[in-house]
C-alpha positions as CSV (number, residue, x, y, z in Angstrom):
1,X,0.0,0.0,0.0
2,X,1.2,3.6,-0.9
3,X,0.8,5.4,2.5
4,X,1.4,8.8,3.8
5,X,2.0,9.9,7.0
6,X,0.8,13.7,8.0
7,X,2.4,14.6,11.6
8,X,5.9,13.0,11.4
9,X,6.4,12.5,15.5
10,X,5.9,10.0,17.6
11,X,2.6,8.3,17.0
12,X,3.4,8.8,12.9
13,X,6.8,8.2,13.1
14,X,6.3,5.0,14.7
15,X,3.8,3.9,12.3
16,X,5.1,5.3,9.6
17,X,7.9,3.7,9.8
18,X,6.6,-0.2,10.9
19,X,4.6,0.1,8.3
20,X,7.6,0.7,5.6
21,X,9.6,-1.7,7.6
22,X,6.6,-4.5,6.5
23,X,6.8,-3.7,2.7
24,X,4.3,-0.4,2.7
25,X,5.6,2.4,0.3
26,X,5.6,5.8,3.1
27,X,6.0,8.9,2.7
28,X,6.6,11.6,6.0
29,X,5.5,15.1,5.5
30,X,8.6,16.8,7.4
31,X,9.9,19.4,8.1
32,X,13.6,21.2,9.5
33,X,16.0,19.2,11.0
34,X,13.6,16.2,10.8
35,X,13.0,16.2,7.1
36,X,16.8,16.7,6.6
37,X,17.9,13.5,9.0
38,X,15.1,11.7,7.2
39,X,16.6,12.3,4.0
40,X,20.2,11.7,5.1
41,X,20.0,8.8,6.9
42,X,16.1,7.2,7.1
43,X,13.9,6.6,9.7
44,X,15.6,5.1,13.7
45,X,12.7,3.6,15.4
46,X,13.2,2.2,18.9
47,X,11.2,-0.3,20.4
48,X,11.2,-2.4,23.5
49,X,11.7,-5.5,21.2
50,X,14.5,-4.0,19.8
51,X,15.9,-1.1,17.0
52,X,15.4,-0.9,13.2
53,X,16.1,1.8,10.6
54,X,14.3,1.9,7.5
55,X,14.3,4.4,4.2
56,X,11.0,6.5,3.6
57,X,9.8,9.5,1.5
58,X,10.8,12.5,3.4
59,X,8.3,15.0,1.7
60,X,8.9,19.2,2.6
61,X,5.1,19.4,0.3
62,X,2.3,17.8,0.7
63,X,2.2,17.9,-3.4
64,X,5.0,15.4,-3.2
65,X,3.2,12.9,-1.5
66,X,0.5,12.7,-4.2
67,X,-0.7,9.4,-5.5
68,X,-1.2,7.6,-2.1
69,X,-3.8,5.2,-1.0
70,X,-3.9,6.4,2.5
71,X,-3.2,9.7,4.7
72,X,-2.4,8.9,8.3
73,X,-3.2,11.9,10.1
74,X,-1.5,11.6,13.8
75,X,-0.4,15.2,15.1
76,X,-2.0,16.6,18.3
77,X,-5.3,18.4,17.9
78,X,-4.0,21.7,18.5
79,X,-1.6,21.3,15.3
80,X,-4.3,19.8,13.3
81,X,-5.6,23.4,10.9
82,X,-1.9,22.9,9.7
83,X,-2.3,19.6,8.0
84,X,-5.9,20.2,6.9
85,X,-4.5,21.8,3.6
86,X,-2.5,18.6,3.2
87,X,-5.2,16.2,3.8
88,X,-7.6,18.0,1.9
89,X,-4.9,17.8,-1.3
90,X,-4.5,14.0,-0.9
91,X,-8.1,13.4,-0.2
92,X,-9.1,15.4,-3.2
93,X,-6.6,13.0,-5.5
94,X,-8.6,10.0,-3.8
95,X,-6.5,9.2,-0.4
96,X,-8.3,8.2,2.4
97,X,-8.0,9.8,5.2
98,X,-7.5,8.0,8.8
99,X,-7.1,10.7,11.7
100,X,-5.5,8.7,14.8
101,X,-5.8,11.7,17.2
102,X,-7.0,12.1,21.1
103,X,-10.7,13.2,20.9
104,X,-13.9,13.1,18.8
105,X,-13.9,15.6,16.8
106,X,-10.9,15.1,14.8
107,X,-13.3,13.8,11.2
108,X,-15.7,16.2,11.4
109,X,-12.8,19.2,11.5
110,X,-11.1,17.6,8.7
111,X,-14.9,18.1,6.7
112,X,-15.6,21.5,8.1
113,X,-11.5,21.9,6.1
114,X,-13.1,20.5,3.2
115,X,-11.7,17.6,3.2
116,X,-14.3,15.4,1.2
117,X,-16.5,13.5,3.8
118,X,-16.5,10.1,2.0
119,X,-12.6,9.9,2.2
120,X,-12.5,9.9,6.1
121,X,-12.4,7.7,8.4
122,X,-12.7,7.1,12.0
123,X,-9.6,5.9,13.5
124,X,-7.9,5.7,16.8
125,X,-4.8,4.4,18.2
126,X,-3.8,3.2,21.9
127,X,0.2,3.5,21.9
128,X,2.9,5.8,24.1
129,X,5.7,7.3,21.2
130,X,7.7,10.0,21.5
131,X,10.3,11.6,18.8
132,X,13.3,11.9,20.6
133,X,15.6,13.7,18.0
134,X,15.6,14.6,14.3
135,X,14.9,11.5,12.3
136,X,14.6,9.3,15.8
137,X,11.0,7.6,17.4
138,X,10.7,5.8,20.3
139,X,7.9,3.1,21.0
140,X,7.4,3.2,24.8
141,X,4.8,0.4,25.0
142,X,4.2,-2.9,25.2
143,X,0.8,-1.9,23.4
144,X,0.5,-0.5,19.8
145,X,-3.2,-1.1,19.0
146,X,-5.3,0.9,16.4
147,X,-8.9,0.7,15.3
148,X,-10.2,1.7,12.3
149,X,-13.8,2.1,11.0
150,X,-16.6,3.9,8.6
151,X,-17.9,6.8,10.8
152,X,-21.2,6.0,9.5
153,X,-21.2,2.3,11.0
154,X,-20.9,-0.9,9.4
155,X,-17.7,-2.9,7.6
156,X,-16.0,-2.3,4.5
157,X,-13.5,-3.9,2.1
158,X,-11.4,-0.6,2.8
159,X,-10.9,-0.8,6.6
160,X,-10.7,-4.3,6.6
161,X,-7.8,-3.6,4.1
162,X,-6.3,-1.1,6.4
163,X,-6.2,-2.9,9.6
164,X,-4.6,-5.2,8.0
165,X,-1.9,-3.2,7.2
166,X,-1.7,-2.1,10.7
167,X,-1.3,-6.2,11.6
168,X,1.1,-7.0,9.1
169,X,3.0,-4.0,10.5
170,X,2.5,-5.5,13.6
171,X,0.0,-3.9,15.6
172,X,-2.8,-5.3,17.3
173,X,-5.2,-4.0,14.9
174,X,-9.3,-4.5,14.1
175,X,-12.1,-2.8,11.1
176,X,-14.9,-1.8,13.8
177,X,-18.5,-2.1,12.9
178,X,-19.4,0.8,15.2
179,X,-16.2,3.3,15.3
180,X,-18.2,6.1,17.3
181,X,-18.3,4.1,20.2
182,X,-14.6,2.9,19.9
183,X,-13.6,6.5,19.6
184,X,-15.6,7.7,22.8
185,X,-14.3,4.8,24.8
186,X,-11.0,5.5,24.3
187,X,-12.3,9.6,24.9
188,X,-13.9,8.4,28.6
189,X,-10.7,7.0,29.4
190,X,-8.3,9.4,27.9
191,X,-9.7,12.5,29.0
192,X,-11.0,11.1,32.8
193,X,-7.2,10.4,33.3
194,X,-6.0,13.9,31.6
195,X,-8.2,15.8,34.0
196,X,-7.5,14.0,37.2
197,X,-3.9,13.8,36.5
198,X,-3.3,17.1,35.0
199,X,-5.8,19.1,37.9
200,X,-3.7,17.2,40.3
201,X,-0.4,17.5,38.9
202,X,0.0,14.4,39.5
203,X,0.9,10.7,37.9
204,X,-1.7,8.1,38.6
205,X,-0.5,6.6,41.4
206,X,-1.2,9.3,43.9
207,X,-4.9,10.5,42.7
208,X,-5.7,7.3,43.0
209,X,-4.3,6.8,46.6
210,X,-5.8,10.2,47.5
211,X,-8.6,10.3,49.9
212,X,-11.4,11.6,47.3
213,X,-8.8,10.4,44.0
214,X,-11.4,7.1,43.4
215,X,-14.3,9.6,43.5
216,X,-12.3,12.1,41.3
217,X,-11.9,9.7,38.5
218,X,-15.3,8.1,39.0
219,X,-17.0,11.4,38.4
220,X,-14.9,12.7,35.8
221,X,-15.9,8.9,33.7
222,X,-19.2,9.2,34.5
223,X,-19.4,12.8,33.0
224,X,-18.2,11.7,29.6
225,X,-20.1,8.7,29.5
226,X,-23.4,10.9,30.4
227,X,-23.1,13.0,27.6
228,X,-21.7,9.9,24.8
229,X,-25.4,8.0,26.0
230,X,-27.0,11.8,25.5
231,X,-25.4,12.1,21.9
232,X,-26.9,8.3,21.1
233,X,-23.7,7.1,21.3
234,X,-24.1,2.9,22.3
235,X,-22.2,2.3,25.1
236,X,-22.9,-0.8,27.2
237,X,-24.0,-0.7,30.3
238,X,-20.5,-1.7,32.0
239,X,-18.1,0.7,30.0
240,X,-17.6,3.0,33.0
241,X,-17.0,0.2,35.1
242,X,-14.3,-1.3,32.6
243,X,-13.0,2.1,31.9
244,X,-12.5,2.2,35.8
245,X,-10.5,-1.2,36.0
246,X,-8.2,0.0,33.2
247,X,-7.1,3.3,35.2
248,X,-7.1,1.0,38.2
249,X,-4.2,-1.0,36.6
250,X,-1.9,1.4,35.6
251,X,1.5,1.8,36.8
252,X,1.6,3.7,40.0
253,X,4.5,6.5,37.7
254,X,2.2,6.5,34.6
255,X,1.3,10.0,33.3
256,X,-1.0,10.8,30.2
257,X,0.5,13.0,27.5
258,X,-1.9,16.0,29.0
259,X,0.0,16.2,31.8
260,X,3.6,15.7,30.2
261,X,2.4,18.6,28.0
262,X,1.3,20.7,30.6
263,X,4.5,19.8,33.0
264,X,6.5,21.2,29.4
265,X,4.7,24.6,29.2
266,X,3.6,24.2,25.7
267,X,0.2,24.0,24.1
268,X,-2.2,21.1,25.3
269,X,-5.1,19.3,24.2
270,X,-7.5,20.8,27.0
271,X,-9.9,22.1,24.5
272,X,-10.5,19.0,22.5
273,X,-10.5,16.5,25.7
274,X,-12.1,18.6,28.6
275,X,-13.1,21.6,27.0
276,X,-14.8,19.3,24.1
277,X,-16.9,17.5,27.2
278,X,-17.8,20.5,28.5
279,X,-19.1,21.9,25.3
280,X,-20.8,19.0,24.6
281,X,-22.3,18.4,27.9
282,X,-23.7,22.0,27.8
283,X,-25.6,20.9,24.2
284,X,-26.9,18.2,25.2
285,X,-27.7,19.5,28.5
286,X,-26.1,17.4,30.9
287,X,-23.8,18.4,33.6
288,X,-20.1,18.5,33.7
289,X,-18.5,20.2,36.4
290,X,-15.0,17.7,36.8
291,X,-14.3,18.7,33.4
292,X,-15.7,22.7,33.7
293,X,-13.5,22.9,36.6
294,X,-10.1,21.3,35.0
295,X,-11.3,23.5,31.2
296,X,-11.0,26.5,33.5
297,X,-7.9,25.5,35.3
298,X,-6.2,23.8,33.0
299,X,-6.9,26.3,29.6
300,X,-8.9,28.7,27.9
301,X,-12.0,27.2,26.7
302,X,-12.9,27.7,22.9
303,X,-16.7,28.6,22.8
């Protein structure tokens, strides 16, 4: 398969470049000291099982990268009106279009872009990956799982296809018949453990052995999860409870991105994981004050 990858970090990188290492033909949109270490030397990837390098398209323009089958989208949401041009050029040449970003809003920004709504895709990926120098990723994991899926429900030929990329590359990888669900899952969990953590300033370990820490991330689940069942989303009746176990069996020092972003003084994702609850709580009209309070402590809400 032809692939592009649109965000050239750690999540991208990473995939980018299992998925060249597995026969794929990938190409990075790039840029500075990355796209020239790309270029000169190919990709380093690091892994627990071990380190690889492989050659891959280094692009500077998105107009190099035309032709593919597939556009991995996989920088954070804050970064995301960047690539929109990008995906909106490849989608328009008939690339589809797989966002694999926190949140769930990601597809329908890509639309409001004008990136044609029958190239996109729902996507998500569970997986810790950092870039830690020009031309360098790092898996963290153990994990690297990735779920694709038509946003309108159902299977297809073409995510089927896709997830098995993702396999062959050597992810744990599955087409879902009901992506919006997937997607708000992994949103409960994500963005319960971002606001805990990050109001906290705090790895798990410690809000969890807090006095009120259970109750913390109790409430902050059962927020999203009130508003996903208030949107139609189909959740079953024990996700909060399974959600719950997960964040339960953590290691004591693990720390979402959120916090690592907010520990770094740069941008964060506040808006698209608490601030998006919030918003979304207030038009469906059900109550959110966890993630209110860590919108307005944590960063400036876009209304």
């Amino acid at each position: 398969m032809k692939i592009a990858v649109l965000g050239a970090g750690g999540v991208g990188g990473y995939f980018g470049g299992a998925l060249a290492r597995a026969g794929n033909e990938v190409g990075l949109l790039a840029r500075g000291e990355h796209l020239a270490a790309l270029r000169e030397r190919g990709l380093s990837v690091r892994t627990p099982e071990g380190s690889f390098t492989v050659k891959v398209q280094a692009a500077g323009e998105p107009a190099e990268l035309a032709g593919v089958e597939l556009a991995i989208v996989a920088v954070k949401n804050y970064s995301l009106p960047e690539i929109v041009p990008a995906a909106r050029l490849l989608a328009e040449a008939g690339a589809v279009i797989l966002p694999l970003l926190n949140g769930v809003e990601a597809a329908e920004r890509l639309i409001e872009g004008g990136v044609p709504d029958a190239q996109v895709m729902g996507g998500l990926t569970q997986i810790s990956a950092v870039r830690v120098g020009p031309g360098i990723v790092e898996r963290r994991s153990d994990f690297q799982r990735v779920i694709v899926g038509e946003r309108a429900g159902g299977t297809s030929g073409r995510a089927e296809r896709i997830a098995a990329a993702f396999r062959d590359a050597g992810a744990e990888a599955r087409a879902s018949a009901d992506i919006t669900a997937d997607l708000w899952r992994k949103f409960i969990f994500i963005t319960a453990m971002s606001a805990a953590c990050g109001l906290a300033r705090s790895p798990i370990g410690p809000v969890r052995e807090a006095p009120l820490g259970p109750l913390l991330l109790e409430r902050a689940v059962g927020e999203v999860a009130a508003v996903a069942r208030a949107l139609g989303v189909a959740l079953g009746n024990d996700d909060e409870e399974k959600i719950l176990a997960n964040v339960e069996s953590l290691p004591r020092s693990m720390k979402p991105s959120f916090l690592l972003d907010v520990e770094s003084g740069g941008p964060t994702e506040i808006d698209d994981l608490s601030g998006a609850v919030s918003r979304l709580g207030r038009r469906a009209g059900v109550a959110t004050p966890v993630h209110d309070v860590a919108t307005a402590a944590l960063g400036v809400e876009r209304l």
